[in-house]
C-alpha positions as a LaTeX table, in Angstrom:
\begin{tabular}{lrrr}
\hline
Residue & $x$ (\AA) & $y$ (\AA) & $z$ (\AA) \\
\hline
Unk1 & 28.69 & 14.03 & 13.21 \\
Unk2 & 25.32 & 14.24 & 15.43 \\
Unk3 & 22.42 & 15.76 & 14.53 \\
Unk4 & 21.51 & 19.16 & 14.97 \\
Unk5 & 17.69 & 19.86 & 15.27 \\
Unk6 & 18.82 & 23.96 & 16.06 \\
Unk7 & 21.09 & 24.00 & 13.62 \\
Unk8 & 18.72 & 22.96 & 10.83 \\
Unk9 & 16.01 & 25.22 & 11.78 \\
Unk10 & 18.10 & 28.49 & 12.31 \\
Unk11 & 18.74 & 27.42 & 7.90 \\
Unk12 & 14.43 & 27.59 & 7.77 \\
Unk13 & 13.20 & 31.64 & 8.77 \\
Unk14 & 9.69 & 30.48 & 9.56 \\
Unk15 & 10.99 & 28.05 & 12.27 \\
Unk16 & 12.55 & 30.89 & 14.26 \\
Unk17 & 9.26 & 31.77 & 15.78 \\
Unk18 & 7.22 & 30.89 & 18.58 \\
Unk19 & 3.23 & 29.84 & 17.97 \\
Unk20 & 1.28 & 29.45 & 21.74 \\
Unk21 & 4.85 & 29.81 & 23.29 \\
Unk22 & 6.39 & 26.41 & 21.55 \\
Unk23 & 8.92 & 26.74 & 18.57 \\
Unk24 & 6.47 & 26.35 & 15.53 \\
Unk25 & 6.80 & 22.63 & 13.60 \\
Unk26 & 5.91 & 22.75 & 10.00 \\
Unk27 & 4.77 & 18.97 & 9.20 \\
Unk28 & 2.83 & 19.54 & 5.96 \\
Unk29 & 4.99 & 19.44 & 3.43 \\
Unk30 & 3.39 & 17.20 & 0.78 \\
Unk31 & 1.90 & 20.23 & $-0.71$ \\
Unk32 & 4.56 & 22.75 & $-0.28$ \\
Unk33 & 7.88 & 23.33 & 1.25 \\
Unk34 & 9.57 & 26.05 & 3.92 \\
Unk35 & 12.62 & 27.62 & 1.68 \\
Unk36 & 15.73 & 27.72 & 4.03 \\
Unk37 & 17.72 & 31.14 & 3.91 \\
Unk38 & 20.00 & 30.58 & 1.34 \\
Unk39 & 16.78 & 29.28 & $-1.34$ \\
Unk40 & 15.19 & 32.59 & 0.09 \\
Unk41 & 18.49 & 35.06 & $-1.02$ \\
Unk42 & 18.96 & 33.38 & $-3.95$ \\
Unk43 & 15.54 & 33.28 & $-5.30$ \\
Unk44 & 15.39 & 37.67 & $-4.33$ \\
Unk45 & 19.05 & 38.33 & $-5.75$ \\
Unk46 & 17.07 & 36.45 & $-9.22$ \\
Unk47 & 14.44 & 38.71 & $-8.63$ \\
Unk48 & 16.27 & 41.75 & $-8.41$ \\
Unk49 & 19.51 & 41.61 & $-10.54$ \\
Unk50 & 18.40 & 38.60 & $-13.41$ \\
Unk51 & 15.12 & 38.33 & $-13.63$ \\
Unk52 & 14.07 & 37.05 & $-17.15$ \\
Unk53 & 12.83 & 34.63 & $-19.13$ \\
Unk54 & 14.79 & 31.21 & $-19.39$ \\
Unk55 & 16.28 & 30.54 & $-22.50$ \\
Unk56 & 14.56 & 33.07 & $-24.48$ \\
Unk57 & 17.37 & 35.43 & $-25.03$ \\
Unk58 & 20.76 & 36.82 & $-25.73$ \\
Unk59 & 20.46 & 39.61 & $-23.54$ \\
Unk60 & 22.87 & 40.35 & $-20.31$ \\
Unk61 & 20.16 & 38.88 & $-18.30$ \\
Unk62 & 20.25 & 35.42 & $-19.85$ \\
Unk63 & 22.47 & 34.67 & $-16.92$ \\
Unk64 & 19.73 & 33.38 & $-15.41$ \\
Unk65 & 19.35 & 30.32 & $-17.70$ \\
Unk66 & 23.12 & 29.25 & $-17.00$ \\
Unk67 & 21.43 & 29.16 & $-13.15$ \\
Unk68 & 18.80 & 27.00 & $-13.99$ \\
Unk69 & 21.02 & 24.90 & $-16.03$ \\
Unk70 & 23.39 & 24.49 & $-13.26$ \\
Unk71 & 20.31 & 23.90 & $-10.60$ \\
Unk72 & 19.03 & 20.73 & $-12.82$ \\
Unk73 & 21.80 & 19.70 & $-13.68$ \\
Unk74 & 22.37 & 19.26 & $-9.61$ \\
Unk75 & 18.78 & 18.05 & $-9.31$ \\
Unk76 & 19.51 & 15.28 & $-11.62$ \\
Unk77 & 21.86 & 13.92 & $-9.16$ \\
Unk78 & 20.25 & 10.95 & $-7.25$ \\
Unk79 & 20.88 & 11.37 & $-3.60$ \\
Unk80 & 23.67 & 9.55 & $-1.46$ \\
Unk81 & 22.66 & 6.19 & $-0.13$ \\
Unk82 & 26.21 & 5.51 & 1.17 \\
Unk83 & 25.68 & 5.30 & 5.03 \\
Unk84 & 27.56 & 8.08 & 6.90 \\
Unk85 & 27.75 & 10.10 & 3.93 \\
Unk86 & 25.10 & 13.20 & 4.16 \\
Unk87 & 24.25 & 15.48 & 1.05 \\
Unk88 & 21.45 & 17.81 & 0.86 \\
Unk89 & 18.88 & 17.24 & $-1.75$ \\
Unk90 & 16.49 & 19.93 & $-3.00$ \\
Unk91 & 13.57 & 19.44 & $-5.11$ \\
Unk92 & 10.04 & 21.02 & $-5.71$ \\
Unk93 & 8.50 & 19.16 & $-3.44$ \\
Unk94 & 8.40 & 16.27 & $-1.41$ \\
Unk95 & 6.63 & 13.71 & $-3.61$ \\
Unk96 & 9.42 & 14.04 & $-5.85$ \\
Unk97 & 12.35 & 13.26 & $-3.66$ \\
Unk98 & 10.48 & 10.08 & $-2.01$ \\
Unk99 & 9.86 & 8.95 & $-4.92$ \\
Unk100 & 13.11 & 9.09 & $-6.60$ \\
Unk101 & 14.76 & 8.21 & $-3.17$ \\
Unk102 & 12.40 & 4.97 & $-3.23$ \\
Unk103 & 13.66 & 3.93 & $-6.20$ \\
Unk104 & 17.41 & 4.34 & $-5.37$ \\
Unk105 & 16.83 & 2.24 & $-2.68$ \\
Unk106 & 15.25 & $-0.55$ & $-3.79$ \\
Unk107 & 18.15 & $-1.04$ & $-6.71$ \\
Unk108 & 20.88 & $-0.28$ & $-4.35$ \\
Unk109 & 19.92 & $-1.59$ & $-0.72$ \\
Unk110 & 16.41 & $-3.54$ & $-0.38$ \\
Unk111 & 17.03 & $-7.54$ & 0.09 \\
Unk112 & 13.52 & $-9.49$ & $-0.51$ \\
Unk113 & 12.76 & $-10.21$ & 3.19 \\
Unk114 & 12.59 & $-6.30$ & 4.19 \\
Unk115 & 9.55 & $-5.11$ & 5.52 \\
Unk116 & 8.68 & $-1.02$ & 4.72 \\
Unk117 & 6.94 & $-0.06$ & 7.78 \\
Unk118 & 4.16 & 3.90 & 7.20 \\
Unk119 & 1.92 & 5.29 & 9.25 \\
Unk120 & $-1.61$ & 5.87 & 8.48 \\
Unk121 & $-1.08$ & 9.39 & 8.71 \\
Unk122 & 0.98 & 9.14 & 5.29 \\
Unk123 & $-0.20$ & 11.46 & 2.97 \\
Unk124 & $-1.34$ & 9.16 & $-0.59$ \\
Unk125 & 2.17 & 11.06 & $-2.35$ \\
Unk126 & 4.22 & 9.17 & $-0.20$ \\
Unk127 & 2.15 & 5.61 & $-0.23$ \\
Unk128 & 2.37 & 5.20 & $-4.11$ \\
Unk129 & 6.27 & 5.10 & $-4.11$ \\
Unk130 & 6.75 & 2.25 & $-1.10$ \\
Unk131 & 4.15 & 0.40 & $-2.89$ \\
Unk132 & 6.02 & 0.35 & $-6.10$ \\
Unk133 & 9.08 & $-0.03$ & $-4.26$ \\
Unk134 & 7.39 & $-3.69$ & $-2.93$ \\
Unk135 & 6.35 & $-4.42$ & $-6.01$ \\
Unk136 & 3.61 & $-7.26$ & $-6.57$ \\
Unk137 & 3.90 & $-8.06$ & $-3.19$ \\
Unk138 & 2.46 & $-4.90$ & $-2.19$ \\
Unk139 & 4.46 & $-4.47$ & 1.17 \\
\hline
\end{tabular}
């Protein structure tokens, strides 16, 4: 299956605009996250139908604790390192996922010749988990 660029931002409503006449690129996510359309309806249907308090009640709105339940419970999940196989992962943020990503890949996959190439660019969020990940070696 190839890789759609288009197909992943018509999921992401703030990429479906133009800035100076180019398609707008959102790059700085290590503070905060675009929400793709179906984060977006799901957070206003919570908003609008089952908005309460989680696990504070018995009341017909509790419904939205079995959501959260069901949302960590997903979140839990470590993401697929099989290659070919592609699952989505959501989390708060992107320290988060690299992190936990780093260290499913360095019990599953990383042999102790492989080199973990960054840029300088790399926001300190994402350092700190490759450097664990090379342990006392320090990449």
């Amino acid at each position: 299956m190839k890789f759609s660029v288009e197909q992943v931002r018509a999921d992401f409503p703030v990429l479906n605009r133009e800035v100076n006449g180019q398609p707008l690129v959102y790059l700085d996510s290590a503070a905060s996250a675009q929400k793709p359309e179906a984060v977006i309806g799901a957070e206003a249907e919570f908003y609008r139908h089952g908005y309460a308090a989680v696990h504070r009640g018995i009341h017909t709105l509790k419904r939205g604790s079995h959501r959260a339940d069901g949302s960590r419970a997903v979140s839990r999940r470590p993401p697929s390192l099989t290659p070919g196989r592609r699952r989505k992962w959501c989390s708060s943020a992107a320290p988060p996922r690299v992190s936990t990503w780093c260290q499913q890949l360095g019990k599953r996959q990383r042999r102790r010749r492989d080199n973990i190439i960054i840029s300088e660019m790399e926001h300190h969020a994402n350092i700190v988990p490759w450097q664990m990940l090379c342990g006392p070696r320090r990449g």
